[in-house]
One Martini backbone bead per residue (centre of mass of N, CA, C, O) as a GRO file, in nm:
protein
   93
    1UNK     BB    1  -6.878  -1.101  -1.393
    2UNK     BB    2  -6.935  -1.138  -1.067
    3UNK     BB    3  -7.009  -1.437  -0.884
    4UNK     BB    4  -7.182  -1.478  -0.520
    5UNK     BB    5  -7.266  -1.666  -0.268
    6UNK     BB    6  -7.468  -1.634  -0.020
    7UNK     BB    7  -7.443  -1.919   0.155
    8UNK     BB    8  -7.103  -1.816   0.208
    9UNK     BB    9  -7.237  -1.614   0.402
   10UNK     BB   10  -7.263  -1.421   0.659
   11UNK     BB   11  -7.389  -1.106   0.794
   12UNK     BB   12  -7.130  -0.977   0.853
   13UNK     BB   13  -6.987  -1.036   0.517
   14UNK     BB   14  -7.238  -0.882   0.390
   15UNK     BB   15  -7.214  -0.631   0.480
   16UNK     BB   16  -6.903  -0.615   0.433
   17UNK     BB   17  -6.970  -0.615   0.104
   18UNK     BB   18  -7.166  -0.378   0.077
   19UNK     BB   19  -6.979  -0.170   0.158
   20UNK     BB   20  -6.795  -0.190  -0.064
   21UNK     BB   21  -6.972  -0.168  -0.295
   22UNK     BB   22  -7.025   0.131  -0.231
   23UNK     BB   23  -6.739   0.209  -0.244
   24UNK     BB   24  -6.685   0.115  -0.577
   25UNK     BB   25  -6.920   0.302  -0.702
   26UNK     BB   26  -6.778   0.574  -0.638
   27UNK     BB   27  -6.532   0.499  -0.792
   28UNK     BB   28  -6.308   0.727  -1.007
   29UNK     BB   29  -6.062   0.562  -1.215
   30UNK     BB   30  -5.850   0.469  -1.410
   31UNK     BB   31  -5.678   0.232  -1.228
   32UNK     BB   32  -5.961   0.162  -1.133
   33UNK     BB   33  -6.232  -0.086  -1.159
   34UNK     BB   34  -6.547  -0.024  -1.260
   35UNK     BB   35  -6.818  -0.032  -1.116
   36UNK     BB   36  -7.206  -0.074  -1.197
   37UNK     BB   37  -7.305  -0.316  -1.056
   38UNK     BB   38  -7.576  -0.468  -0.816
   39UNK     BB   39  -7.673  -0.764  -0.745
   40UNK     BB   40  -7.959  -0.960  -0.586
   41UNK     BB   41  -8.068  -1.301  -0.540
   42UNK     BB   42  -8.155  -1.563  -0.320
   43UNK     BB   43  -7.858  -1.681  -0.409
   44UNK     BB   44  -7.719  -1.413  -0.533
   45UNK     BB   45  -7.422  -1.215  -0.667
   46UNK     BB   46  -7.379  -0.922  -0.871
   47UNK     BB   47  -7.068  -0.801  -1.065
   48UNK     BB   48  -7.064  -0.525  -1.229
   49UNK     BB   49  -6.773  -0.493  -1.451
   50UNK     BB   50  -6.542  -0.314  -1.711
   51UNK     BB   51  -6.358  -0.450  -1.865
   52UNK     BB   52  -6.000  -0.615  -1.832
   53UNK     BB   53  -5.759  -0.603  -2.018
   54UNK     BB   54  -5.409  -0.776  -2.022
   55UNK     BB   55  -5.367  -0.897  -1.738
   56UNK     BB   56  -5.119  -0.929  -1.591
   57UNK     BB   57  -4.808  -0.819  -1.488
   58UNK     BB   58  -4.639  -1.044  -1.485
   59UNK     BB   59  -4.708  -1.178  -1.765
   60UNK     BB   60  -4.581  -0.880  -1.911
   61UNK     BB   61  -4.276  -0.936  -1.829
   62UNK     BB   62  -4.223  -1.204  -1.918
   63UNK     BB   63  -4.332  -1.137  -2.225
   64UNK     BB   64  -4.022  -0.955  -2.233
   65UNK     BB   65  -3.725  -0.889  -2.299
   66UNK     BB   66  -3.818  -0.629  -2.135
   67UNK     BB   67  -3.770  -0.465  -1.823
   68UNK     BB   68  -3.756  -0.142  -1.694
   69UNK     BB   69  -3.758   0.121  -1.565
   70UNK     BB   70  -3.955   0.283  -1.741
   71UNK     BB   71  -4.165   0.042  -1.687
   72UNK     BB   72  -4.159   0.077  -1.392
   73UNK     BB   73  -4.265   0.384  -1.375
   74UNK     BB   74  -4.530   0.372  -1.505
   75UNK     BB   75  -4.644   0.163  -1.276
   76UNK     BB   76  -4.616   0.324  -1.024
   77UNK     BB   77  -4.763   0.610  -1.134
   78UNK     BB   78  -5.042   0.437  -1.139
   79UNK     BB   79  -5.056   0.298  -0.873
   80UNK     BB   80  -5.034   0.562  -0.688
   81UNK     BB   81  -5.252   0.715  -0.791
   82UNK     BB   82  -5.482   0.493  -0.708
   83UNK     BB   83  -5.353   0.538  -0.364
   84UNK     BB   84  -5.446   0.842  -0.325
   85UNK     BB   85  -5.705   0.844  -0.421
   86UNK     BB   86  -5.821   0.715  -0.216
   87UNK     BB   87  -5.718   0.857   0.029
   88UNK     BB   88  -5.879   1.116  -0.063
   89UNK     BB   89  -6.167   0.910   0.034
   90UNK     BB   90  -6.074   0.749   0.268
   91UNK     BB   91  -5.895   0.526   0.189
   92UNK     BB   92  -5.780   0.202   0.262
   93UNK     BB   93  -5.552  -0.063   0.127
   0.00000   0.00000   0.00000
């Protein structure tokens, strides 16, 4: 769960937090992190999203004896399908 103080958002910056969160609750993607819930009480922003595990991708290629091109093109093809799925919903990224 991400928090997130709202006394460090102006309203400009608040409306466009919100808009965000509108368009990731919209998003199922195998690829791309699902929100589930988005709260708010007089101090604080709660950002519930489902648990991801495996860590960064840069710590996984260095923890490998080898990376090759088939493990680079597994990860473009997460990656791209991630970027169209957006696309094809009208995001840009």
């Amino acid at each position: 769960m991400k928090v997130l103080r709202k006394n460090l958002l102006d309203p400009k910056e608040m409306e466009m937090l919100k808009n965000e969160i509108a368009i990731l609750k919209d998003l199922d993607h195998p690829n791309i992190v699902k929100m589930y819930e988005f709260l708010e009480d007089d101090k604080r922003i709660y950002i519930v999203t489902e648990i991801c595990k495996g860590g960064e991708l840069f710590d996984e290629i260095l923890s490998r004896s080898k990376f090759d091109e088939s493990d680079a093109a597994i990860v473009m093809k997460q990656l791209l399908s991630a970027i169209f799925y957006c696309h094809s919903k009208k995001i840009v990224h």
